[in-house]
VEXNUFI-822447 format. One record per atom (N, C-alpha, C): y, x, z. Coordinates in steps of 0.02 Angstrom, whole numbers, plus 50000, padded with zeros to 5 digits. Each point is the difference from the previous one (the first is absolute). Layout:
YXZ ...
! end
This chain:
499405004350000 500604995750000 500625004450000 500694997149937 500355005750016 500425000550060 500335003250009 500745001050040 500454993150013 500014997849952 500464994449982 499504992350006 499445000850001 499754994850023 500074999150068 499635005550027 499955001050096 500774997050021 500395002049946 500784996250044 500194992849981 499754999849972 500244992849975 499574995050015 499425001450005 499424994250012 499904998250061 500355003950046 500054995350061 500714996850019 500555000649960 500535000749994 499874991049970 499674999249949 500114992849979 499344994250005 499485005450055 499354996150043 500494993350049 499704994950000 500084991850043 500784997049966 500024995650025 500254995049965 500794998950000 500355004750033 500815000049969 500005007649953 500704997449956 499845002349954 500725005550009 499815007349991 500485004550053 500725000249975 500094997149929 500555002749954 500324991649978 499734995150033 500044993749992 499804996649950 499874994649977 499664996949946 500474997249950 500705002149972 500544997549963 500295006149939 499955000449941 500165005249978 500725003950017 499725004649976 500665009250014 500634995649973 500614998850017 500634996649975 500245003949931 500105007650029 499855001449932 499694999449921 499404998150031 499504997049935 500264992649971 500304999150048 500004993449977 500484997249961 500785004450017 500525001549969 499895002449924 499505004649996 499775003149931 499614997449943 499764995150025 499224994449980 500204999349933 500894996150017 499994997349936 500175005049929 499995006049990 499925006449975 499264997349954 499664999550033 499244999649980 499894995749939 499675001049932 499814996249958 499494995050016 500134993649977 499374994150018 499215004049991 499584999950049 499335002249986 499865006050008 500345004250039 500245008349998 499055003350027 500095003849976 499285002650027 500195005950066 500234996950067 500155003650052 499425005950034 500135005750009 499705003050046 500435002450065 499744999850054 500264998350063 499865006750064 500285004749996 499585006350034 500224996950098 499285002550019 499935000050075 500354992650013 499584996949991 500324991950000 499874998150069 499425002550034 500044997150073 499514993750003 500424994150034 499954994150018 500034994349953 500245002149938 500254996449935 500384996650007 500554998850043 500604996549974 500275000049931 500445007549995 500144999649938 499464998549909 499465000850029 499444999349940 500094993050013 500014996450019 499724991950032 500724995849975 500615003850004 500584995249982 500045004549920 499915005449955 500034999449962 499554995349946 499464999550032 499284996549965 500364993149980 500124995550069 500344994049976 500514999349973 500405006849981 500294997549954 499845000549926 499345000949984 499575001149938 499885004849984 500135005950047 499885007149952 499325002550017 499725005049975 499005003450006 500215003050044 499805001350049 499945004250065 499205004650011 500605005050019 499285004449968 500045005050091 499684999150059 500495003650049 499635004250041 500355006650003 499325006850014 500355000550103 499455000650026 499965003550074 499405002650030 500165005550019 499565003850060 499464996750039 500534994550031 499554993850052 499604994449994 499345000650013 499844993149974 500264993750051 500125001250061 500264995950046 500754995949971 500415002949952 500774998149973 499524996649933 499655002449966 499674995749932 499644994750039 499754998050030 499674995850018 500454992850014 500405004650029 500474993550045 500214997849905 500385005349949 500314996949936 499884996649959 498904999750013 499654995849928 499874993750048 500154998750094 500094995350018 500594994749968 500555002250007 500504998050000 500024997749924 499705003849951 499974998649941 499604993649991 499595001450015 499534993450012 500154992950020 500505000250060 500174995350018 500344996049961 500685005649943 500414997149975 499784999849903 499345000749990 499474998449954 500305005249919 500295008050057 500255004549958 499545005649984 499885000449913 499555005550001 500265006749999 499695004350020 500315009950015 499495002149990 500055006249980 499515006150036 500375003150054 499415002850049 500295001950058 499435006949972 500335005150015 499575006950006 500045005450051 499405001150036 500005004250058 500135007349955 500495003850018 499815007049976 500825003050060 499945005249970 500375006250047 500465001449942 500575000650006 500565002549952 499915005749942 499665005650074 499725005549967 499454998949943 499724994350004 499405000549955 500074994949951 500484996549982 499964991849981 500585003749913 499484997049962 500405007249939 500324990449978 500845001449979 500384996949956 499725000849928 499684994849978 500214998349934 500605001149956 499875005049940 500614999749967 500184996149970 500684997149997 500144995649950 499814992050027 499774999150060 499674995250000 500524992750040 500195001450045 500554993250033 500585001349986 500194992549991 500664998050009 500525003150033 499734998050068 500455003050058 499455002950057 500335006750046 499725002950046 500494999550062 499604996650057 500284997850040 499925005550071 500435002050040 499875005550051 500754998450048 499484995750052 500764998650053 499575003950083 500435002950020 499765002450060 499305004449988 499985003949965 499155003349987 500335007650003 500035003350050 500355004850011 499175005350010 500265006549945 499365004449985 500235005850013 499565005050022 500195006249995 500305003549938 500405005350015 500485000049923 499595002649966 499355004349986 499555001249960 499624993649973 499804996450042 499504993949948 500804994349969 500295001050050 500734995249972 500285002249930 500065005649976 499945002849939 499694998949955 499445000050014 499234998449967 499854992649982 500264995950049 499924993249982 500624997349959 500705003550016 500614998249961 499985000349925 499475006149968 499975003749947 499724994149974 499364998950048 499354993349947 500354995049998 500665000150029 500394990650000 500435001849936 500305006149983 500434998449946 499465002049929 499415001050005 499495001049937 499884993450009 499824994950040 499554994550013 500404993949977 500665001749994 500304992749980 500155000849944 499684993949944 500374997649932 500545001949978 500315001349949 500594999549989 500454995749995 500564999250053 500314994050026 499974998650069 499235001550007 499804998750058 500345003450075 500014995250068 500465002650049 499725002350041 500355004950063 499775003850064 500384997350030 499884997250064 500264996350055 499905003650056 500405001150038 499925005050080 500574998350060 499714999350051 500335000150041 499615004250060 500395004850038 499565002750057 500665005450038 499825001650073 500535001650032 500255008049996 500565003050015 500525007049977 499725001350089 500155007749987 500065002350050 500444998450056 500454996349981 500614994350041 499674997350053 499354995549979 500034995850019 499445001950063 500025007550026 499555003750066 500854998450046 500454999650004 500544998350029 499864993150037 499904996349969 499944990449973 499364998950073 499315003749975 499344998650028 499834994550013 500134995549930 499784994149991 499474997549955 499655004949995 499165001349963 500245002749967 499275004249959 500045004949957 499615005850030 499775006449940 499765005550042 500515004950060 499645000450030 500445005850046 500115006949958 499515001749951 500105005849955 500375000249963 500555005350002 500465000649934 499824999649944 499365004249990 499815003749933 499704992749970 499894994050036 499794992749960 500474996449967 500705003750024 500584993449985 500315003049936 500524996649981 500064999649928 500645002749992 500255003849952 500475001949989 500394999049924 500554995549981 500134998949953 500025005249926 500375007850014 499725004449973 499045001349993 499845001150032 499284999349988 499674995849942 500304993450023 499774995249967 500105000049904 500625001650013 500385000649933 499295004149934 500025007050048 499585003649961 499374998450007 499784997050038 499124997849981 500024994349945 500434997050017 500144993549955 500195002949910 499865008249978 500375001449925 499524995849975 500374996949941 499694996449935 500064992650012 500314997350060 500214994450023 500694998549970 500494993150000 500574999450001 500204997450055 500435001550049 499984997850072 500704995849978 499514994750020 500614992749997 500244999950046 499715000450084 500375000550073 499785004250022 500515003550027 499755004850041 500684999650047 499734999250084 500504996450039 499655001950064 500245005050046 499855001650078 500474995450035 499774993750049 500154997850022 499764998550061 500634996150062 499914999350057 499844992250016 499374996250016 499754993549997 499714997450049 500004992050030 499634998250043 499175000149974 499685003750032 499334999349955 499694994350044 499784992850004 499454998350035 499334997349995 499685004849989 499224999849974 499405000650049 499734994150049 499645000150049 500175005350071 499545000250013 500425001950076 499985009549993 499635003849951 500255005449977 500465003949971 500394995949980 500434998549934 500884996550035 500535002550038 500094993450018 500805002350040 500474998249970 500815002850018 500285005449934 500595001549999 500425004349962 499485009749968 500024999549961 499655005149948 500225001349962 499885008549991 500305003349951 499524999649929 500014996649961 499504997549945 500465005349931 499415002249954 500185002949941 499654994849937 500584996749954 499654993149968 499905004849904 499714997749986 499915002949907 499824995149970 500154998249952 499724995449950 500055005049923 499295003249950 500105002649960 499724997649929 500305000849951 499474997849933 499835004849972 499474999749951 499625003249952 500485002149925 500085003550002 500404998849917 499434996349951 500254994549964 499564999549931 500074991050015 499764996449939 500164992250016 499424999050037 500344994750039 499664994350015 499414996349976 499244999850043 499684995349973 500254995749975 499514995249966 500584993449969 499274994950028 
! end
């Protein structure tokens, strides 16, 4: 089991849900960006909120995590609300992006070490269509001031320079370090230093 399971799988074991059950505000602000039917992939999705409110709004949800305890609770929830997904257990490190393949790549709060964070940034700007978008939201080194969730590790948090350059071959539509009420379950929850991106693919649009 990797690293990233051992932390997370007890992290989203019994029945509240740690990051709350309502999508990232961010995401939600961005949604309408999205082409009807978008073929979403969703990194370190967790609990599936955000997989679960993009689904109803018609798009393929496609959503990778570490934990089977956070997938479990997502193909519930899916279920309930008679939404189909794939949910896939894998590890960041190991879970290879499709080139060329989605719409949009979704990454809110999935904070990686800056070696696999590299590594996975690279497969997000090969992996999306042309046209196709990168969606991110996750917290700056700011927001160890704040200590209103998030890693305690620097080297996890995000830095807008950073970002810029993992992101080459992108067109960065937003790119915006900002100061926000985050409140996302009882982990998640008061004023945060959040780093937001929204990027496209050069080339048209599916049609």
């Amino acid at each position: 089991m990797s690293q990233a399971a051992l932390f997370w799988n007890p992290r989203f074991a019994g029945e509240q849900y740690a990051y709350g059950n309502a999508p990232n505000d961010f995401l939600k602000e961005q949604a309408p960006r999205l082409a009807a039917g978008s073929r979403v992939l969703s990194l370190g999705e967790g609990e599936g909120r955000n997989a679960v409110y993009l689904a109803a709004l018609g798009h393929k949800l496609t959503a990778v995590d570490a934990a089977h305890t956070g997938l479990i609770k997502l193909l519930q929830r899916a279920a309930q609300h008679n939404l189909d997904m794939t949910a896939t257990l894998a590890d960041l490190a190991d879970y290879p992006i499709a080139p060329g393949s989605w719409d949009a790549i979704v990454s809110i709060f999935c904070h990686l070490p800056p070696g696999l964070r590299r590594q996975v940034l690279a497969g997000c700007v090969a992996g999306l269509a042309p046209g196709g978008l990168f969606i991110l939201e996750g917290y700056t080194p700011r927001q160890l001031g704040f200590g209103t969730g998030g890693p305690k590790d620097p080297e996890l948090l995000l830095e807008p320079d950073a970002l810029r350059q993992e992101l080459a071959g992108l067109e960065l539509l937003h790119l915006a370090e900002v100061q926000r009420e985050v409140i996302e379950g009882s982990l998640h929850t008061g004023m945060a230093a959040v780093l937001q991106i929204v990027a496209r693919k050069p080339g048209p649009t599916r049609a």
